[in-house]
N, C-alpha and C positions, 0 to 999 in steps of 0.2 A: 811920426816920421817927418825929417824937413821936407821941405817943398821939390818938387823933383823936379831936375830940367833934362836939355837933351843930353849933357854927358852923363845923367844917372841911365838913363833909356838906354843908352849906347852899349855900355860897361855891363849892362844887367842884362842885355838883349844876347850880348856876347858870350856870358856866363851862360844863359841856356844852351846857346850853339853848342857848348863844351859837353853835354851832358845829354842820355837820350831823348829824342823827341818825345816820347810819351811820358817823360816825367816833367817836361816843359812847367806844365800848369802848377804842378804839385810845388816845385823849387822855386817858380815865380810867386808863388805867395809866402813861402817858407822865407823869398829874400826879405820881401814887404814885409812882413811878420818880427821878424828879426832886426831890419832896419828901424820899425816903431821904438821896439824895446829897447835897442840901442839909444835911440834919443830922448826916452822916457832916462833912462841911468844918465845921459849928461846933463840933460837939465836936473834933475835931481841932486847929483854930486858935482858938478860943474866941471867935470871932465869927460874926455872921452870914456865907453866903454873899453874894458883893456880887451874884450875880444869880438865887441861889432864896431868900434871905431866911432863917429861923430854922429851916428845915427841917418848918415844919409841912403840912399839906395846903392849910390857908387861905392860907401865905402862898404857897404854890405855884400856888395860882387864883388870888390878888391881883392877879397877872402879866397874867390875858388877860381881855379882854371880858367879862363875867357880863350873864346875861338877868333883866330883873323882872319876875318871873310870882309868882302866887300856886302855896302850898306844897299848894297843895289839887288843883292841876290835875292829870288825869292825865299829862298832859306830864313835869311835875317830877315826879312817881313815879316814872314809868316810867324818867327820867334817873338816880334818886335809886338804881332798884333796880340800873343798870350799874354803877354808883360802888361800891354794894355789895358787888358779885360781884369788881369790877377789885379791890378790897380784900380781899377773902376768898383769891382767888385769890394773889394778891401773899402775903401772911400762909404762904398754902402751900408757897410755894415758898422763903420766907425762915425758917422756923419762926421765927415773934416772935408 
């Protein structure tokens, strides 16, 4: 997966919002997951994936629903901090 900043966080933080809380964790690694693969096909073929896009995280939430909430709510934290862990954990198991 490319390197993630704060507009992949935002975008993928929001995408959970969209979707029930208790599947938070599951779709936050399912994005991670899918955004790798994505980027393993561009670097391989030198283009985009034609259905994960550039292999980033942002463009791997691009794909579904995103919620408009403000970044201050506890809601988007609490979203903000599974994306984090689904990420931490991901990194662990990939040494990158």
């Amino acid at each position: 997966m490319r390197e993630v900043g704060l507009s992949d966080l935002d975008l993928a933080t929001r995408a959970l919002l969209a979707v029930p809380r208790d599947t938070w964790a599951v779709f936050a690694s399912s994005l991670i997951v899918d955004a790798h693969a994505a980027d393993l096909w561009r670097k391989r073929h030198g283009v985009a994936h034609p259905g994960g896009g550039t292999g980033s995280l942002y463009a791997q939430a691009a794909l579904y629903p995103r919620a408009a909430t403000s970044m201050c709510s506890a809601r988007y934290c609490a979203a903000l901090s599974v994306l984090l862990e689904a990420l931490l954990v991901w990194r662990g198991r990939t040494n990158l």
